[in-house]
ZAVEX-840135 format. One line per 5 residues: for each residue x, y, z of N, C-alpha, C, O. Coordinates in Angstrom, 2 decimals. Layout:
X/Y/Z/X/Y/Z/X/Y/Z/X/Y/Z | ...
***
This chain:
0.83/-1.16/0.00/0.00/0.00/0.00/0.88/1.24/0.00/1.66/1.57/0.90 | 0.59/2.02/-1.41/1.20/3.28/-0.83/0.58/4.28/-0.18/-0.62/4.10/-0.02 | 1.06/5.32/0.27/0.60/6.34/0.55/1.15/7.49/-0.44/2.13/7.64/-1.17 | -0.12/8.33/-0.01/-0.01/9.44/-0.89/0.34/11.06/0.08/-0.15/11.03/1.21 | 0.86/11.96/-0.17/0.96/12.60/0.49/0.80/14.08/-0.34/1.42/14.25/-1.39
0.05/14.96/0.11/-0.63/16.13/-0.76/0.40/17.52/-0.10/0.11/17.89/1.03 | 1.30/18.10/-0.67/1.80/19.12/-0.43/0.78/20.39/-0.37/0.52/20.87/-1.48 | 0.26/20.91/0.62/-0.37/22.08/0.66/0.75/23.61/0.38/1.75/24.13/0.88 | -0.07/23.81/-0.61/0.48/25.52/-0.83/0.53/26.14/0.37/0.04/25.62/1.37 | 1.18/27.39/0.40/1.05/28.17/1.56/0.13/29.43/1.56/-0.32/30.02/2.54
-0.09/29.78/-0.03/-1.36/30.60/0.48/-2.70/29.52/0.98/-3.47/29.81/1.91 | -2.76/28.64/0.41/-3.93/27.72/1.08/-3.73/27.78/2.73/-4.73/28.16/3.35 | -2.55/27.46/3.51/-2.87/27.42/4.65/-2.54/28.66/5.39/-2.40/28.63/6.61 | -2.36/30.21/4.40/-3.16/31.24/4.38/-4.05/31.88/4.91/-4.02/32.87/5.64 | -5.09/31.10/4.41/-6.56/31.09/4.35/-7.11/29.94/5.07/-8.29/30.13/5.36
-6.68/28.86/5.45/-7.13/27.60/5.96/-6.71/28.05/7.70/-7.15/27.28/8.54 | -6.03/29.04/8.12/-5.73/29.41/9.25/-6.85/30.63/9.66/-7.64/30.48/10.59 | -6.80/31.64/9.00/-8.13/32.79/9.75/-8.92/32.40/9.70/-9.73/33.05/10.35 | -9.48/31.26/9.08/-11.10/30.60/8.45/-11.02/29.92/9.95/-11.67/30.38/10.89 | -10.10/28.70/10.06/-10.36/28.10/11.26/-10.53/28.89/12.69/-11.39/28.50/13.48
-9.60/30.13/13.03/-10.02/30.87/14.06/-11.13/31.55/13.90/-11.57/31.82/15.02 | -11.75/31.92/13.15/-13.01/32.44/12.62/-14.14/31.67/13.20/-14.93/32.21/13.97 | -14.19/30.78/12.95/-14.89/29.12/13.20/-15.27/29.13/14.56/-16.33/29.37/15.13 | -13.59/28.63/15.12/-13.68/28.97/16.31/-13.75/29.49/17.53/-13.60/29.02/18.66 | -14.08/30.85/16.97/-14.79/32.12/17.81/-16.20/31.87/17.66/-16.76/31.91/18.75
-16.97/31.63/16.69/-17.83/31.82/16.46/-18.82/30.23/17.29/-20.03/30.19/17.52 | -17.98/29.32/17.50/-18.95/28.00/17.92/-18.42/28.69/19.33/-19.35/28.86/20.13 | -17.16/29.12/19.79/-17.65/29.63/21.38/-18.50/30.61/21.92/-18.85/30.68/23.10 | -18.81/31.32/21.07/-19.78/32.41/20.93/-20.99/31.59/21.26/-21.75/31.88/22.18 | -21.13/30.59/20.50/-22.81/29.71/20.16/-23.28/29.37/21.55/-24.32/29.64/22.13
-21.91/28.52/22.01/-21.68/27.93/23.42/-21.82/29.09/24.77/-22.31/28.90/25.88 | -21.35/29.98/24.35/-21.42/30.99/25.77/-22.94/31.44/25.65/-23.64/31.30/26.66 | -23.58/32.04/24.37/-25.01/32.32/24.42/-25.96/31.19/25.20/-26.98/31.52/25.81 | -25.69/30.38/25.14/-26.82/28.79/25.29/-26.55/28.52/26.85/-27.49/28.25/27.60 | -24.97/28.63/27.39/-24.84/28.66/28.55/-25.32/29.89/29.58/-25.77/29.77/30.72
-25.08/31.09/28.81/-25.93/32.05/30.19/-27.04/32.29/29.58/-27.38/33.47/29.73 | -27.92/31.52/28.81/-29.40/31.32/28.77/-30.04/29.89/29.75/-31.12/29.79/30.32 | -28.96/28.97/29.65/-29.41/28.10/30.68/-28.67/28.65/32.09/-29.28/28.21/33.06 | -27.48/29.51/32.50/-27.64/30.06/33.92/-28.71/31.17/33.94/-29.07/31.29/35.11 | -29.32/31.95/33.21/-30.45/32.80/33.51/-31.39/32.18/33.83/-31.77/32.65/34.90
-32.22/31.09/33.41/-33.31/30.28/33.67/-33.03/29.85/35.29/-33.68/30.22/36.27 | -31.90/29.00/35.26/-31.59/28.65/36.59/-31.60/30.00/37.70/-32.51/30.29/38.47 | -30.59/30.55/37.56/-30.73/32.15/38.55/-32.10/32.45/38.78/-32.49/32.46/39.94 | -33.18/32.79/37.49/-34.31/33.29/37.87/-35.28/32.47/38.12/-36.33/33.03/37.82 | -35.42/31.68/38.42/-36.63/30.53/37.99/-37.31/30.64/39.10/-38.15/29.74/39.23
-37.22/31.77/40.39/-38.24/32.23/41.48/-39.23/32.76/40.39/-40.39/32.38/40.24 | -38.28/34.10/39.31/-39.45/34.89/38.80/-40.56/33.81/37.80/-41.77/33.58/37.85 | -39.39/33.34/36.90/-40.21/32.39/36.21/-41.15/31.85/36.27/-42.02/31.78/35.40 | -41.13/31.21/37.64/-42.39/30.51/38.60/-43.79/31.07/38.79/-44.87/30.49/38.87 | -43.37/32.82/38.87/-44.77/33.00/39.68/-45.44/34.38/38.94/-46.32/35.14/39.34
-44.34/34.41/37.19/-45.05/35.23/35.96/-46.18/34.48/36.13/-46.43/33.45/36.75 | -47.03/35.51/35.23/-48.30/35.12/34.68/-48.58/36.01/33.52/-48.66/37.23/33.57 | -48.72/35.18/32.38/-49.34/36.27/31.53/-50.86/36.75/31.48/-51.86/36.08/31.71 | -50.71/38.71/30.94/-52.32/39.59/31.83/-52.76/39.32/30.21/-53.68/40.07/29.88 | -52.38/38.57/29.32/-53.27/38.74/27.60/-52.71/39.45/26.59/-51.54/39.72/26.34
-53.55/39.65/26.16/-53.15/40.54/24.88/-53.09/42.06/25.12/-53.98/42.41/25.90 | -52.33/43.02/24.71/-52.57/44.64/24.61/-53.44/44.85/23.65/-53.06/44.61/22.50 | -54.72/45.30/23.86/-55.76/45.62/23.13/-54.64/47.39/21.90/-53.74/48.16/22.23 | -55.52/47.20/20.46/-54.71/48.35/20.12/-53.50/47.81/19.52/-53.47/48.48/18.49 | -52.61/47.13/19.48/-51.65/46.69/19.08/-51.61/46.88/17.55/-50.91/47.60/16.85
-52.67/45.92/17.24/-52.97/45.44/15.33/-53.35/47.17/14.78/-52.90/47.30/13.65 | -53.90/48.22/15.20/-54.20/48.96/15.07/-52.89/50.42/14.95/-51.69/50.25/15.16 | -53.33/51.36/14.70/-52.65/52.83/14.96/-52.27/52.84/16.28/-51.13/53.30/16.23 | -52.57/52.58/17.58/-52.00/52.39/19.22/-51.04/51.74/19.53/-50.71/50.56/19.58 | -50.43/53.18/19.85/-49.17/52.90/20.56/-49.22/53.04/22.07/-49.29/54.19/22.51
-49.18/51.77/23.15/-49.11/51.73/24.23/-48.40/52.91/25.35/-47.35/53.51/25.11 | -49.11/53.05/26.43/-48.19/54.22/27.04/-48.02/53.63/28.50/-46.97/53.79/29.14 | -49.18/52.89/29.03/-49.46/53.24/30.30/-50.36/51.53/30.71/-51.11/51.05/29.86 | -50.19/50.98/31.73/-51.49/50.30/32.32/-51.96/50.25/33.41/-51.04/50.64/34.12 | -52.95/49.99/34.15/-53.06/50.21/35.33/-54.22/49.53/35.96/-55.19/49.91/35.31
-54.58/48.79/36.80/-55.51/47.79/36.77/-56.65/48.58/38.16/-56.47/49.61/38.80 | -57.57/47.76/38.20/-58.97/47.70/39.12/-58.93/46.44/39.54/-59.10/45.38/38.93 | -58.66/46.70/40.82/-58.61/45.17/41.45/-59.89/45.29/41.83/-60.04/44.25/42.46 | -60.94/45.87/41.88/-62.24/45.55/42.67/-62.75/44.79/41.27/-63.07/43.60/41.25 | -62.77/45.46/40.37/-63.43/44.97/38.89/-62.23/44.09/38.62/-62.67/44.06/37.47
-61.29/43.44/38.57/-60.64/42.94/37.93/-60.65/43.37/36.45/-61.13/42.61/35.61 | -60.05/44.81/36.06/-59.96/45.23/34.82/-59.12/45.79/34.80/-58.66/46.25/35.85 | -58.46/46.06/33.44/-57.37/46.69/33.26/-57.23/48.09/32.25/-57.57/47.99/31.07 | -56.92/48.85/32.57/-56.95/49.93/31.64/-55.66/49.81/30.93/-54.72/49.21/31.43 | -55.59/50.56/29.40/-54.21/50.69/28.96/-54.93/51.98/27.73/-55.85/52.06/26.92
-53.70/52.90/28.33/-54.03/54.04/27.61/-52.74/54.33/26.76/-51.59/54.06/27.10 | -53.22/54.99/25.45/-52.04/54.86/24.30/-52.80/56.42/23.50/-53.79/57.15/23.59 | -51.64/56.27/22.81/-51.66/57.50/21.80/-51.59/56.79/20.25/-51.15/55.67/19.97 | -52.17/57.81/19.34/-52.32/56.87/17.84/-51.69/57.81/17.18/-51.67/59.04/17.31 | -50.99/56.86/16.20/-49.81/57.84/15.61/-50.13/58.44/13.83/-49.46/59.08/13.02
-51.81/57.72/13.81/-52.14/58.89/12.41/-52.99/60.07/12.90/-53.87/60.58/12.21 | -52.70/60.45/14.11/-53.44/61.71/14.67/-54.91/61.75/15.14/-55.46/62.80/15.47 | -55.60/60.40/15.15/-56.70/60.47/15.63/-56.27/60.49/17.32/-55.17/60.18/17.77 | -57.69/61.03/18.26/-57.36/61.18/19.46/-57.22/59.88/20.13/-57.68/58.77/19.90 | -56.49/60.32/20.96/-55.69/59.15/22.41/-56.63/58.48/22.46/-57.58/58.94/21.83
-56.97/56.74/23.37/-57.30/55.97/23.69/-56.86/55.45/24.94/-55.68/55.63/25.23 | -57.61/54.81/25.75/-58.10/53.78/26.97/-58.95/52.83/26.39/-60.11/52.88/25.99 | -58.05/51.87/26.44/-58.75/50.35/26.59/-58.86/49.39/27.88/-58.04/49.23/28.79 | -60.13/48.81/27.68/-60.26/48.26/29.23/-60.67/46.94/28.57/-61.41/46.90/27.59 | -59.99/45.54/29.35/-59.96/44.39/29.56/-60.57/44.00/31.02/-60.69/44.65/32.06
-60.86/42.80/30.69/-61.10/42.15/32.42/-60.40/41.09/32.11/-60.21/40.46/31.07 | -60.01/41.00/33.40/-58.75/39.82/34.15/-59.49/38.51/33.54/-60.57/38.16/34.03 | -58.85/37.74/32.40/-59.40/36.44/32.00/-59.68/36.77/30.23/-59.68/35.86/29.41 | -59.83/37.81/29.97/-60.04/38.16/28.30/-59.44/38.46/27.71/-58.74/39.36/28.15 | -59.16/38.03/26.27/-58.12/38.50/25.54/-58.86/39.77/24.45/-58.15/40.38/23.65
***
């Protein structure tokens, strides 16, 4: 059996050198994002626990742009007051706790 043996140019390993550090910045990069997304979960996972999502922002799909919210705990409702940005007048929207 012979062997074969391939003389690499030197501009090839040139270019076969910044490509590889390139590379490998970029998969430790991948690795550090994924790791302090799994230590953030861990760190916070009191808050995590005891979010709740309040629905949708009424106004959104529309000209309303959100400013403000502020709830009625006797009514369980929520106000959210916004401004509209083709010049028709301001808005308050009211939800109750459970509606989207």
């Amino acid at each position: 059996m012979s062997s074969i043996k391939v003389k690499r140019s030197k501009l090839h390993l040139i270019w076969e050198i910044p490509v590889g550090i390139i590379v490998t910045i970029i998969e430790i990069a991948i690795v550090a994002v994924v790791g302090l997304n799994a230590t953030k979960s861990l760190i916070y996972s009191d808050y995590y626990g005891i979010k709740e999502d309040l629905g949708v922002i009424p106004g959104l799909n529309g000209s309303a742009t959100p400013q403000g919210i502020s709830v009625d705990e006797n009514t369980d409702t929520y106000f959210f007051s916004s401004y509209r940005t083709n010049g028709e007048p301001s808005a308050i929207f009211t939800q109750k706790d459970g509606e989207s």
